[in-house]
C-alpha positions in Angstrom: 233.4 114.1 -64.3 231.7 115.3 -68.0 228.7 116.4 -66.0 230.9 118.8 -63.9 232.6 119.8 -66.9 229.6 120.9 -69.1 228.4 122.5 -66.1 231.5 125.0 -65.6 231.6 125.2 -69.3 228.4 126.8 -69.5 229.4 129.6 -67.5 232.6 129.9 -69.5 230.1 130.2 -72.4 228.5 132.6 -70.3 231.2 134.7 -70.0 232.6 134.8 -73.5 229.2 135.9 -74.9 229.0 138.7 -72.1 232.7 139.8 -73.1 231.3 139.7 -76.8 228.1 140.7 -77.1 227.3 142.4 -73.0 224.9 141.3 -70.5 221.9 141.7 -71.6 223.0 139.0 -75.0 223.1 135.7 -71.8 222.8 136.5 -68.1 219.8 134.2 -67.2 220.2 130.4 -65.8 217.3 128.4 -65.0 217.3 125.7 -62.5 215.2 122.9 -62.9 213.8 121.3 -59.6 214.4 124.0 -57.8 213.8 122.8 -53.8 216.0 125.1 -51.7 217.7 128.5 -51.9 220.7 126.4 -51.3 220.1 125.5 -55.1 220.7 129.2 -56.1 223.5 129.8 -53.6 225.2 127.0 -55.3 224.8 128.2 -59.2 226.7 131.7 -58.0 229.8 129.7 -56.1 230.3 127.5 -59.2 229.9 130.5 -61.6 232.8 132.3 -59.8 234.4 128.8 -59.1 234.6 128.6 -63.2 237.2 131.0 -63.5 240.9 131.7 -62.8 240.2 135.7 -62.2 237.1 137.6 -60.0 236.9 139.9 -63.6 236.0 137.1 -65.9 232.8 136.1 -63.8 229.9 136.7 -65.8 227.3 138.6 -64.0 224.2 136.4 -64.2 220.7 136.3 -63.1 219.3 132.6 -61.5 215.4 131.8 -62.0 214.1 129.3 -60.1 212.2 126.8 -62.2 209.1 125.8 -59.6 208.0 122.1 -61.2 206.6 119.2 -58.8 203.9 119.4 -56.8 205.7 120.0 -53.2 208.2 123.0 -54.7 205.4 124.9 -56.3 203.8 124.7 -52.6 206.9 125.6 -51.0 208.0 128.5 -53.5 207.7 131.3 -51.6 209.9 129.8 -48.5 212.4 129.4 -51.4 212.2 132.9 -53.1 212.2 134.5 -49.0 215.4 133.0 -48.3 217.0 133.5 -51.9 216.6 137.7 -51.5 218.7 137.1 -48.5 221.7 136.2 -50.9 224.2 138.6 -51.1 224.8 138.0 -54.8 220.7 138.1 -55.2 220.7 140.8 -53.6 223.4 142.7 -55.6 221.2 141.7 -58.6 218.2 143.5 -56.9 219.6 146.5 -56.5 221.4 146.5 -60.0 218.0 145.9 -61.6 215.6 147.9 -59.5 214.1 145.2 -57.7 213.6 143.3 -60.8 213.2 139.5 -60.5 211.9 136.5 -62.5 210.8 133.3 -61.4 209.6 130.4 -63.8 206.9 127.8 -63.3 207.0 124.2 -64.8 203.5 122.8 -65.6 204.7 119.3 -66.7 206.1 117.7 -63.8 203.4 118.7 -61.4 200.7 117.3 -64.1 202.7 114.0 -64.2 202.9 113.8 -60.1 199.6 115.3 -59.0 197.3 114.6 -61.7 196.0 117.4 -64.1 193.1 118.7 -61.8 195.7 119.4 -58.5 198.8 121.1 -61.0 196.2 123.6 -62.5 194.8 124.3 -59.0 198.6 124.6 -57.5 200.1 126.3 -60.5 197.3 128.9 -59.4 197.6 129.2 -56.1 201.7 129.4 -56.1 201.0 132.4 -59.2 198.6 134.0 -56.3 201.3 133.5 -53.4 204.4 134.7 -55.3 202.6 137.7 -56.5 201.7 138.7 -53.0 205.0 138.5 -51.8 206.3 139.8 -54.2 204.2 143.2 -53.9 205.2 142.9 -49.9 208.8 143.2 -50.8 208.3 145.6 -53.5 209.7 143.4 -55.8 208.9 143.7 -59.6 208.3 140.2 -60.5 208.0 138.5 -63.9 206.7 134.9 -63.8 207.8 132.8 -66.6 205.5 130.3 -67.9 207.0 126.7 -68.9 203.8 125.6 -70.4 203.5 122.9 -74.0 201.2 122.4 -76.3 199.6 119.5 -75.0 197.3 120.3 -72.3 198.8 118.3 -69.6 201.5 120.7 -70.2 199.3 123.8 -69.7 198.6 123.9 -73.5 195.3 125.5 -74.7 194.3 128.6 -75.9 197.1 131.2 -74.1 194.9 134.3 -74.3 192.1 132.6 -72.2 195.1 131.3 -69.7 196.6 135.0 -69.6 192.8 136.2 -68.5 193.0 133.9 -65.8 196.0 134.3 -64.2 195.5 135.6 -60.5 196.0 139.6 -59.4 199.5 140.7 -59.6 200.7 137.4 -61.6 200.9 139.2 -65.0 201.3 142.9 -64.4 201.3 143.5 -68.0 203.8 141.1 -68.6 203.3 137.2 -70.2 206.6 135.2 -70.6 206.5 131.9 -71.7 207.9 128.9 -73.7 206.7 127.8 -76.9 208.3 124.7 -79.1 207.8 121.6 -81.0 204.6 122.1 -83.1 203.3 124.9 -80.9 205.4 127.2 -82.6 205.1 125.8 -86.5 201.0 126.0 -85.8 201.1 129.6 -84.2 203.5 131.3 -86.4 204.4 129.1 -89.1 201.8 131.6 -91.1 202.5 135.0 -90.7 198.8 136.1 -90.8 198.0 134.0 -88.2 201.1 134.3 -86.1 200.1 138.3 -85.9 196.9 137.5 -84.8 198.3 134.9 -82.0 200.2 137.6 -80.8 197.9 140.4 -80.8 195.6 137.9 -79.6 198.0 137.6 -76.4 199.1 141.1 -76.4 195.0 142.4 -75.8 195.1 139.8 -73.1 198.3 140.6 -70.9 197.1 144.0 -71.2 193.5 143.7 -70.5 194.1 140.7 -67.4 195.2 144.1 -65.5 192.0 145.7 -65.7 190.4 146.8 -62.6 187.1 144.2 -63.8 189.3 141.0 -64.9 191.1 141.3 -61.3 188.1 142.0 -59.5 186.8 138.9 -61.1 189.3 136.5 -60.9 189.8 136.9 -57.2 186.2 137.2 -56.1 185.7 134.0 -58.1 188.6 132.2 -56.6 187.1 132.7 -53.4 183.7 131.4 -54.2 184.4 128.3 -55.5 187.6 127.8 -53.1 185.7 125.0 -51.3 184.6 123.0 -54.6 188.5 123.7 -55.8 189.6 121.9 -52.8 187.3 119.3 -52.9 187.8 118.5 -56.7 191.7 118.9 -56.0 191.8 116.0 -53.0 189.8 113.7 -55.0 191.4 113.9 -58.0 194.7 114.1 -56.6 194.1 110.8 -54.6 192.7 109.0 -57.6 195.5 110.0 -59.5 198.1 108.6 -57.5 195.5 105.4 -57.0 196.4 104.5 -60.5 200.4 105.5 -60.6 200.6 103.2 -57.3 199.5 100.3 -58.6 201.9 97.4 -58.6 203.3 97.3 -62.5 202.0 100.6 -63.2 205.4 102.1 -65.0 206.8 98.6 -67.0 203.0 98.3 -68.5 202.8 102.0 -69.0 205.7 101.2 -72.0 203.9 97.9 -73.3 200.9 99.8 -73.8 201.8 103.1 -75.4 204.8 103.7 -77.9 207.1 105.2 -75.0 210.6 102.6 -76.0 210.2 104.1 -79.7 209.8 107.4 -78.9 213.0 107.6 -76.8 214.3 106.2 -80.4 213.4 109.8 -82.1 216.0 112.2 -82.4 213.7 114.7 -80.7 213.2 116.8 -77.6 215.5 118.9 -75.7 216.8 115.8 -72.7 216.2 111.6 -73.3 212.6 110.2 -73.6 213.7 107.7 -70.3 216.6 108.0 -67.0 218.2 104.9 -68.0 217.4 102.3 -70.3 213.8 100.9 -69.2 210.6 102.8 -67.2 210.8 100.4 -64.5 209.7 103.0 -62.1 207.8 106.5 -62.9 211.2 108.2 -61.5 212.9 106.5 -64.9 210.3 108.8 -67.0 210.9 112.2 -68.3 207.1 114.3 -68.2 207.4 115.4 -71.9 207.4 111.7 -73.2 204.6 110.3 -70.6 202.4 113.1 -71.9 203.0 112.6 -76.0 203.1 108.9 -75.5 199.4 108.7 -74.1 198.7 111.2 -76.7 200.0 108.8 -79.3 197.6 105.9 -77.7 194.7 108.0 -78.5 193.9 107.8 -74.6 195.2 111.5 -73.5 195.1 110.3 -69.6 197.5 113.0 -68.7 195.0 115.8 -69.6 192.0 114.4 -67.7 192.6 111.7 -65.3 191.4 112.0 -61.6 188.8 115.1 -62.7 185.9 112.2 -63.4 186.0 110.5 -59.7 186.5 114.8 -58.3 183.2 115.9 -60.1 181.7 112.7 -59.2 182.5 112.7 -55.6 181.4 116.5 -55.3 178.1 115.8 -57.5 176.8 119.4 -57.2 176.3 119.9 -60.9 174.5 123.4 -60.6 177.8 124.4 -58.8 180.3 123.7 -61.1 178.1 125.1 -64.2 178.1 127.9 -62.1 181.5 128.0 -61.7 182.4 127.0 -65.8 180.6 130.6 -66.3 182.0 132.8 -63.3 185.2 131.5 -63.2 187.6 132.0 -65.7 190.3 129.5 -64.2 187.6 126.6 -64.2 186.3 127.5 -67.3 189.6 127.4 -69.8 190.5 124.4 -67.5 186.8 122.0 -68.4 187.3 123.4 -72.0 190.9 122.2 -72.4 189.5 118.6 -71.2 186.9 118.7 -73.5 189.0 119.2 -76.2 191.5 116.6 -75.1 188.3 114.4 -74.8 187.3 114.9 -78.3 190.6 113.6 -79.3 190.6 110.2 -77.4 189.0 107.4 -79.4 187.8 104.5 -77.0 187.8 101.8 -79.9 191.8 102.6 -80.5 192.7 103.2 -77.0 191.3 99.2 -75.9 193.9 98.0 -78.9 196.5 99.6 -76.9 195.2 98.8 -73.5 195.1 95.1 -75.2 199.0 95.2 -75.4 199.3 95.2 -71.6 197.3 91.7 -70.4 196.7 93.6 -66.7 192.9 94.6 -67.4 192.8 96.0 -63.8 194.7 99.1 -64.7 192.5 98.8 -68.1 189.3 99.0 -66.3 190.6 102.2 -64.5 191.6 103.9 -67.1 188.7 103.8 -69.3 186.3 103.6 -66.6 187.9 107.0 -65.7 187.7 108.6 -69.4 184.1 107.6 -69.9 183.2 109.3 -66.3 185.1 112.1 -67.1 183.5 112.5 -70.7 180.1 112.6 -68.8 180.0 115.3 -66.2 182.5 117.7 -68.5 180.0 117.0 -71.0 177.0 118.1 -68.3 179.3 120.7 -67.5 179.6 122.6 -70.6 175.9 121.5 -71.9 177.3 119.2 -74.3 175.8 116.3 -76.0 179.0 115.2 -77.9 183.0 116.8 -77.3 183.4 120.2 -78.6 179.4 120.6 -79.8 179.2 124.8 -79.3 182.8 125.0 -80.6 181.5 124.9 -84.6 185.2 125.7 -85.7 187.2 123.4 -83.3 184.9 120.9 -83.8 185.1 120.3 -87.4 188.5 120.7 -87.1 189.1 118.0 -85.2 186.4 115.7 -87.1 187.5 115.9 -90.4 191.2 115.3 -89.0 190.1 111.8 -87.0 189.8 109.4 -89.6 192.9 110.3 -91.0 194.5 110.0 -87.4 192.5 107.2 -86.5 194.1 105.3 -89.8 197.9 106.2 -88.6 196.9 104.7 -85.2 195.7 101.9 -86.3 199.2 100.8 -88.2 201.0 102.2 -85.3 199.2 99.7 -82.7 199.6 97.0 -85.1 203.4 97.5 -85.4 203.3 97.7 -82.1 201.1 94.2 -81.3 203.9 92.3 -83.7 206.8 93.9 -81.5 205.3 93.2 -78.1 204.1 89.6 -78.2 207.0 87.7 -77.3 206.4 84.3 -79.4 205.9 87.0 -82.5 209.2 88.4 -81.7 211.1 85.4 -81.9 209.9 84.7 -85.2 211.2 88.1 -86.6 214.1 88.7 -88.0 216.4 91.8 -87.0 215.5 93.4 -90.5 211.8 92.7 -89.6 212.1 94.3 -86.5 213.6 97.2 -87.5 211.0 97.5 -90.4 208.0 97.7 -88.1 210.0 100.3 -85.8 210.8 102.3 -88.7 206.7 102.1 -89.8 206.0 103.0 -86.1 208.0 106.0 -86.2 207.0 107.4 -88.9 203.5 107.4 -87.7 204.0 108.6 -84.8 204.8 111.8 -86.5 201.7 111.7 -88.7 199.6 111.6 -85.5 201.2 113.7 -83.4 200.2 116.3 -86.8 196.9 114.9 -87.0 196.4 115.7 -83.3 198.4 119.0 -82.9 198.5 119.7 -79.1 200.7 116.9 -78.4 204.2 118.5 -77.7 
């Protein structure tokens, strides 16, 4: 089996690095999907398993990676029965109680909807911390977050002020790639002012006032929270239930040609078509609705919540109490600024099923409304002079790049087109299709 081999491989790697260079140069393996301490239990058996002799074993450290929906609820039944490992427990006592567990913010937006993964991503970062102070264990939470807001992308300062007590301890670990990183600290003047910028904020989120806050503030508004989170949640899975959903997903946006970049760290698809949501990887789902000018993975669901609720004074209260809501509505409003109805129906068009057409911009121009009456907005991003211009002198540029991309697109899709084009035609307008979608994922930015 090549899987089982690249698997014991890696901890040969492991080894030879730890033999070469000493622990502290490789000794941590994430697991993704983590749903059981039985998932820990099993990386230390097939570590040892790896090798011929008990002194080649590397010593390693396993992180759970927390991702969908139901792990990040069950995480700290997980982490309670992975201390009772004897080899986690060895790593305990080695380290001084020293322990790191990671959090995946893509997979719960693509399964719960962005409204219930920012609300559970919280709540898990609330209930690991307090357990982890009950076992007096020092914990460092490492954050799997993107640039595109779906993927917990945003300002990270503003999301390091509101993490819950105990989640951050002076301590911020997380991921940064794709354009994140080229945007952040491609210049080095503003790369030292990201990270000072994140710096003042890991150490100032442990202040006696920013706790205090933060946890008074999560307790006011948990009933709104819960509210928003059930009827978001439910509308989200309204639309990725609906007969067709995943097939017409890949007519509409440029998913097939993105799994043709050579780009990203795992395929764009599990197999060879999205015939099912399973099929899809989060990272493409997210930059393909990007590329559709439609963003749906930032904001859908949050539209019908606020709706449903309909206490406007509330949730303006809560945009200026609470720091969680507040960096959450402001990362939708700028993911709203970058939609652009008029594009997104030329994609939608590609489809022919304007039932799930209907939702979905039904749904973007109800959420455009109350985060607009939210925030005190007349138009996206109004108060945010900087932003804002940003992101209107970058449009028509974008808006030109999608434009040819949905055209390319529209001659690829129709079927009685298809059969007309040659294979040297067809590869021409895939070509033209790829290339813009690198132009607008740059025009964009916050789409990795």
């Amino acid at each position: 089996q090549p899987m089982t081999h690249e698997v014991l491989d890696t901890f040969r790697a492991l080894g030879a690095i730890q033999k070469r260079n000493g622990l502290k140069a490789a000794r941590r393996y994430i697991i993704s999907f983590t749903k059981s301490a039985q998932n820990i239990k099993d990386v230390y058996e097939l570590n040892r398993l790896a090798f011929s002799h008990p002194e080649d074993v590397p010593t390693i450290d396993v992180i759970p990676l927390f991702e969908q929906l139901e792990d990040l609820q069950n995480s700290v039944d997980v982490l309670e029965e992975m201390i009772k490992i004897p080899e986690v427990q060895a790593r305990l006592k080695a380290t001084g109680n020293k322990l790191e567990v990671m959090l995946g913010y893509s997979d719960s937006s693509k399964d719960a909807g962005p409204t219930s993964a920012t609300l559970a991503l919280h709540s898990a970062q609330e209930r690991i911390a307090k357990w982890a102070e009950s076992h007096d264990i020092d914990l460092t939470l490492f954050h799997g977050r993107g640039g595109a807001v779906g993927r917990g992308g945003g300002p990270a300062n503003r999301a390091v002020l509101a993490q819950p007590v105990g989640s951050v301890k002076c301590r911020f670990k997380l991921t940064e790639q794709g354009e994140v990183i080229f945007a952040r600290y491609g210049n080095p003047v503003l790369a030292i002012r990201h990270v000072e910028s994140v710096a003042a904020a890991t150490l100032l989120q442990s202040a006696p006032s920013v706790e205090k806050r933060n946890t008074e503030m999560t307790e006011k508004y948990a009933d709104m929270a819960a509210q928003l989170d059930e009827a978001a949640h439910n509308r989200f899975l309204d639309l990725l239930n609906t007969d067709g959903f995943a097939p017409w997903f890949s007519i509409v946006t440029p998913l097939t040609e993105i799994g043709l970049l050579p780009i990203g760290s795992r395929p764009a698809k599990r197999g060879l078509g999205a015939k099912s949501l399973d099929d899809l990887r989060t990272i493409p789902w997210i930059f393909s609705w990007a590329q559709a000018r439609i963003n749906l993975a930032a904001w859908y669901g949050l539209g019908t919540a606020c709706e449903k609720f309909g206490d406007l004074e509330t949730m303006r209260k809560a945009y200026e109490e609470w720091p969680l809501f507040s960096t959450f509505i402001d990362n939708i409003e700028m993911s709203i600024a970058k939609t652009d109805e008029r594009i997104a129906k030329m994609y939608l068009a590609l489809g022919d099923r304007e039932d799930l057409n209907e939702k979905v911009l039904n749904e973007m121009e109800l959420t455009r409304k109350w985060v607009l009456d939210i925030v005190g907005d007349k138009w996206p991003l109004q108060h945010r002079h900087v932003l804002g211009q940003a992101i209107r002198i970058r449009s028509p540029y974008v808006d030109a790049l999608s434009v040819t991309q949905v055209l390319a697109l529209r001659s690829l899709r129709k079927k009685v087109d298809k059969e007309e084009l040659s294979q040297s035609q067809q590869a021409g307008f895939i070509y033209l299709i790829l290339c813009t979608v690198s132009g607008v994922a740059a025009g964009l930015q916050n789409t990795g």
